[in-house]
Every structure is written in C-alpha cells, then in structure tokens.
Steps between C-alpha positions, in 0.01 A plus 500: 500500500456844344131638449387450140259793501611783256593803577275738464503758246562852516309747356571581098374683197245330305515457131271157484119449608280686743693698822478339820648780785609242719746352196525871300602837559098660399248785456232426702263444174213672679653803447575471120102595411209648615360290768250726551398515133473083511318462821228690309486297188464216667227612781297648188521105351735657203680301242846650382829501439867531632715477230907561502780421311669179549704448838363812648370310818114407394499162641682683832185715518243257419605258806584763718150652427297167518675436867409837609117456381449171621629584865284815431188299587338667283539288164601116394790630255666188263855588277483284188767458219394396145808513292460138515212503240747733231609099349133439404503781278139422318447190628212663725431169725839460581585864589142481724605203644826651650343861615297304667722275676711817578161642679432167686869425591539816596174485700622252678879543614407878581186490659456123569150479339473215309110512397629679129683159418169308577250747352756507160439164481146511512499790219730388247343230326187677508582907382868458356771727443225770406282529837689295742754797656207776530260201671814382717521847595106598569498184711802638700332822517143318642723310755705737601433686869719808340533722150770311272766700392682275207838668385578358178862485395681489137188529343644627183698183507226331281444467163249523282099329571634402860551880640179602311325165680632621793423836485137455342425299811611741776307791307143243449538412899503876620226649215292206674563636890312571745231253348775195438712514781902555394818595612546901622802598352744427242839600449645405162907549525756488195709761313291614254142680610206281394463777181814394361409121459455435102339121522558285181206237502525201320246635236781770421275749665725770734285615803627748735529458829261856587214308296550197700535638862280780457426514868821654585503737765804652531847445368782524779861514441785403721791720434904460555640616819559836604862635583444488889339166447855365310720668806233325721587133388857568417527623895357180581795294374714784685317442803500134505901453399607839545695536164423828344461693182627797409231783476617565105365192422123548522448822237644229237304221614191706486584593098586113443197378664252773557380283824421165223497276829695195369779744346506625834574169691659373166799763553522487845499094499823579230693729711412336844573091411605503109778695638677216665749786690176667613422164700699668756243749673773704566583626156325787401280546151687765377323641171733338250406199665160573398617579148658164426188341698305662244683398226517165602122494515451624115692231392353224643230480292310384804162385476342794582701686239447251233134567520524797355616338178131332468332777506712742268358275251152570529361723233305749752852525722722523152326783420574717830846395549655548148304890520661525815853294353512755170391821722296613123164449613321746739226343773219576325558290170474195756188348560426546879383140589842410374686749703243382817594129411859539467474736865339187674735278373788732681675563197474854479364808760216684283517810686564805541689375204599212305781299539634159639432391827809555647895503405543083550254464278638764216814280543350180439249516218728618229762209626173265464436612112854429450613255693527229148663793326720543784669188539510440139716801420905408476651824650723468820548723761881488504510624142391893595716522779811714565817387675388698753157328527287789373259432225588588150117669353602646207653116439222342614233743342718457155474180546099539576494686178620193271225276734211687449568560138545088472219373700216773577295453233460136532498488894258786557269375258484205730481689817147500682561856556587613152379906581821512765743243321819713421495629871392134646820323253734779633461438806495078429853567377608754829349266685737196372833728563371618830351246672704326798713846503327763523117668543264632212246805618200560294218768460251537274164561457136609247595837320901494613614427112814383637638203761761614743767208607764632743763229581748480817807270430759423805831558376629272812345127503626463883337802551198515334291776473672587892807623223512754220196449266487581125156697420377501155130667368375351190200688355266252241292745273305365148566783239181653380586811421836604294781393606669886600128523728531170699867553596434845590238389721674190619811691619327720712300158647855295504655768708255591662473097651859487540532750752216347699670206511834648533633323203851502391430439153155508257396402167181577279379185298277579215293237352393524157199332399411665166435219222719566158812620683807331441699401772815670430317896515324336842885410660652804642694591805606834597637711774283763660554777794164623652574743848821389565440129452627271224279268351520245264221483208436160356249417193380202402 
C-alpha cells in the first residue's frame, strides 16, 4: 500500500498571509527596518508605531520580531490580531470582548500562559469593556518575571468608540506607570499612522487618532523592497529549481512595482506557475514572458487590485488622485495630511515628487474608475482593424469623436473623478478595443497638463509581441488656451513622446471643455508635420 503522506511542497512566491521561509522564497524581515532603532523604543518602555501599506510584510515582521525577543531573554513579547473586532463597529462591548479574547487566546497558544483567561474572567463583570483590557494588562505586567512587549496588529481595523476604547486604555495604563504597574511597550501596527485615524463616535463627534494616542513615540515605516532585495528573492526560486530570468526583466519590474512586496511575488507567482509552460523549470522567463505575466496580472482584478477601488472613493484619496489623474494641480494646492494619507495607503510616492506609486498601479486605477463604463460601451475590436491586422486610429479616433460628442456630458458628470473625465472615458473606450490584444502605457502626473498613452499592437497573433508590433503615441491635453497655442505646444510634446517611445505613428487629442461652445466648432481633425513627423490633430 502506497504512503498517504503528501508530498511536500516546494518553495513558491507568496501572494496570501504572512511569509514562512521554510514554505516561501523571503527577505529575512529583520532586515527590512531599523532593528537598532526598535530595540531602543522598546528598552526606553516606548509606545509607537509601524505602519505600511497593505501586503507589504507587517505581520512577517511582527512574528519574526516577537520570536526573536522572546528567545532574547530579555522580554515576554505577545503578537495579537484585532481585525476581528472591525464587525462590532460601535457596539463597544462586543468589539472589547473580542480584543480581548484575541489577547488571551493569543496568550495562550503562543506563550502557553493561561492566567489572562482566568483573571478576564474575574474583571469583566466587575470593570467592563471600559477598564477591563488596561487592568488585564497591569495584572500581566505585576505577574510577569519580564517587561511585556504587546505588538498590536490591524489596529486601524476598528471603527469608531471601539479603537478610541482601545486606545484610551493603553494611553490611561502607561500615564499611570511606574506607580500602577503595566505593560513596557506597545507596538500599534496598521497602514495608516495613528495621526491619520479620523474616529466617528456615535455622538457624531470625529476624534483623531493624535488626540487619542497622544503618547506616541515615534512613527516607523516599513518600506517596499529594494532592487537587490527583488534579485535576492527572485534568485531564490532560481536557486531552488534552477529556471532563470533574463537580466532585462528586473529594470521593468522595478518601474511596475517599485519593490511593493506582494507585486513582487504577485508577478513572479504569474510567470513561474500561471504560466502552465513555465511549470517546466527548464524554460526560461524570457522578458516577454514577463510582459504577458504582467498583463495577465492587471486584468485579474485580483483581490489585492480590487482594493484599490475602495479607497479611490474616499474623499481625502479623491482629491490626490484626480490632481495627480488631470496633471492641472501643482503639490502645493493639496493639503499635506492628504498627500501623507494617500502615501501610507501606498497609492502614491510623495517624494522627491509626486506621482503614483509605481507603473502597475498607473495601469490599474484609471481601469478601476472605468471599469462600468468599460464594459458598457458597444465598440469591438475587429471593427478598427486592417486586413493586415494593424489598427485603424484615425477610424477608431473618428469613431471616438462621434462617442464623446454622444455620451461625455452625461457619463462624466457621473464619473467620481469628474476633474480628469475626458482623459479617464478615452481611455474606457481604448481600453474596450485593446484589451485581450494588445498593451496600453500611461504617464501622467501634478503640473504635466497633458496624459501620455503609447500603445504596442502585435501585428502577428501567433507571434505576439515576439513579431512586428504597431506603436502608436496618443497625447490627451484639455484646451485652455486658444486653440493655435495648445497645438503648438502639443506638437512639440506629441513628438517629442513619440520618439521616446519610438512610435510609428502619433496623434494630439484636444479636449475642449469651454461651456457655450457648440459641438460642431469643438469637432476637428487635421493633419500636422512637426520635425519631420506627421501627426494627426483631433478636437473635440
């Protein structure tokens, strides 16, 4: 009879959950902050803060770091998660009641000490969901033989009078030290910093979460990975199965990702086991595999992705990415908490200028803000295309022409992100030709006054983009000035794009936005030559 125990499991990328190095190709955590910097907070008895955007590896850290200061000797460290408690919302009992179990559970499994679970017992019935977590945790403290170190996960998880009961109890128990014995350190973990929390209470009240947890020490944040750290774990999979990647690959995954650890794993998880073909360790990842592997990754729509969908719709986010979206506004007409909030989140990089956090993400939030318009609009691909497989533009911009003059004043008026619709519908509608064929680039950015969208269109389907490729610049500018002025100065961009991209063909698409103009004197399309290059001109 055959044995019935598994097989064991190689080695992979991670794209779910905390990293475990004996399942995952990893970055030793420990070396993705300053260990140094945290070994002081917590000897000084510090409370503070390790904040990251989503999927970046906090929960990694936090275990890793609790291991290493618990066989330290030194401390009694405890990892707790209290996303659980995000359902009570304002019931403040019932989101107390599961923080609390999280501590004692957790208590328990990880460091077998069971006394919390008795001594919660004891305290509830008496103190409540207002006193019983800082008493649970001064009697911890009196009992303990060591300094507590509690690392506090997803705290921004909660909602409303639960995070500020929770937070108004940590802050009473360490005013009260040394004369009430408590806990010695506290690390509250989330994506946002603690000064970013905006706490509804149930009496419509909004406290912020600096007033709150005014005891903060010190923020920390845990960044992306570095280039060498990306060829680090991408050698590991190398190592492990010996398939390789081609060395052009990593400059483009460092613009796609910029080191965001689960787009990392997420496009190496594509091109290593989406890939069926790549299954077999011999084939190489050639960078067109990494292409389509990106591709394939956009469109998925996965989960991670999809997240970013929630929070375009928040009104302090909304106002960042539509600056950044039209390219009108300049950084300072921004308020900077909103520009710190939306940095946190991972959306954008603040400095040493403005602009979204990386490529992937440039691709997928104007797909997001479209994606109803999208699917709703009745174009198909196969009606712009050649007999010899090329795309048709002016067809398919003529035929943009007639759209946009039927539908943009009653779709953008219901777009979220009305100060960048005619540029966010355009590319809705290239977007619905292109997709499943070819690939859409995009740049833009605050104080640009124009979107640049360079496609690449195999002419071969066997082929792919391993064939000939069609390569074709559109330049997006709203007309503010005279018309004569913004062609003038959009030729000279147009061009000037083109031959970056090494474009066979460009076209300059003016939008104009001026109330009281009839549509006919806002059509046009004309023929331009600017150095050498012809250009087509389209109004609308």
């Amino acid at each position: 009879m055959s044995n019935p125990r598994a097989t064991a499991m190689r080695r992979h990328f991670n794209t779910t959950g905390p990293v475990h190095p004996e399942e995952h190709y990893a970055i030793d955590p420990m070396t993705r902050l300053d260990w140094e910097e945290v070994r002081f907070l917590i000897a000084a008895k510090k409370f503070f803060v390790l904040h990251a955007p989503r999927q970046t590896g906090k929960t990694s850290t936090l275990l890793v770091m609790m291991d290493v200061l618990n066989q330290s000797g030194e401390y009694t460290a405890l990892y707790m998660n209290v996303e659980s408690a995000q359902s009570a919302r304002d019931d403040v009992a019932a989101g107390m009641k599961a923080i609390i179990g999280s501590l004692t559970y957790g208590a328990e499994a990880r460091l077998r000490d069971s006394r919390l679970q008795k001594w919660r017992d004891e305290l509830w019935p008496v103190l409540g969901e207002h006193a019983t977590l800082r008493e649970l945790l001064s009697r911890w403290a009196q009992a303990s033989d060591k300094p507590i170190v509690l690392m506090i996960d997803e705290v921004d998880a909660l909602v409303g009078d639960t995070l500020i009961s929770l937070l108004r109890q940590l802050r009473e128990g360490y005013i009260g030290r040394p004369g009430i014995p408590f806990i010695h350190s506290v690390i509250l973990c989330g994506v946002r910093d603690v000064r970013d929390y905006r706490i509804h209470t149930r009496h419509n009240e909004i406290i912020t979460g600096g007033s709150a947890f005014n005891i903060k020490a010190k923020s920390l944040v845990m960044g992306s990975f570095r280039k060498d750290e990306i060829a680090t774990l991408y050698a590991q999979h190398t190592q492990d199965t010996g398939q390789t990647f081609d060395a052009a690959i990593f400059p483009e995954l460092w613009e796609d990702t910029r080191g965001q650890p689960w787009l990392v794993n997420a496009l190496g998880h594509e091109m290593t086991w989406e890939d069926k073909s790549a299954r077999d360790r011999a084939t190489p990842i050639t960078l067109e595999r990494y292409h389509a592997a990106r591709e394939r990754l956009i469109q998925s729509r996965t989960t991670h992705l999809s997240q970013l969908s929630d929070k375009l719709r928040e009104a302090r986010v909304h106002g960042v990415i539509s600056a950044l979206l039209a390219g009108e506004s300049s950084q300072e007409t921004l308020a900077l908490d909103d520009v710190e909030y939306v940095a946190d989140l991972g959306l954008i990089e603040a400095r040493p200028q403005m602009r979204i956090a990386n490529r992937i993400y440039q691709e997928v939030i104007p797909r997001e803000l479209t994606w109803t318009k999208q699917i709703s609009i009745a174009h198909e691909q196969v009606w712009y295309l050649t007999p010899q497989r090329r795309l048709d533009m002016p067809k398919l911009l003529a035929a943009f022409q007639q759209f946009f003059r039927e539908n943009a004043d009653a779709w953008i008026e219901r777009f979220d992100y009305k100060e960048a619709g005619p540029q966010l519908l355009m590319q809705a509608f290239l977007q619905r030709i292109i997709n499943g064929g070819g690939r859409i680039n995009r740049e833009y950015g605050l104080g640009r006054k124009r979107t640049d969208l360079f496609i690449e269109w195999p002419l071969d389907e066997e082929q792919g983009f391993y064939g000939k490729v069609q390569r074709i610049v559109l330049e997006l500018k709203i007309l503010y000035k005279s018309w004569e002025a913004t062609v003038t100065e959009g030729l000279g961009q147009t061009a000037g794009y083109a031959d970056q991209c090494g474009a066979d063909e460009a076209h300059l698409i003016v939008f104009d936005r001026r109330s009281g103009i009839a549509w006919d004197d806002k059509i046009r399309q004309q023929q331009e030559n600017h150095q050498g290059r012809a250009i087509g001109v389209w109004g609308m």
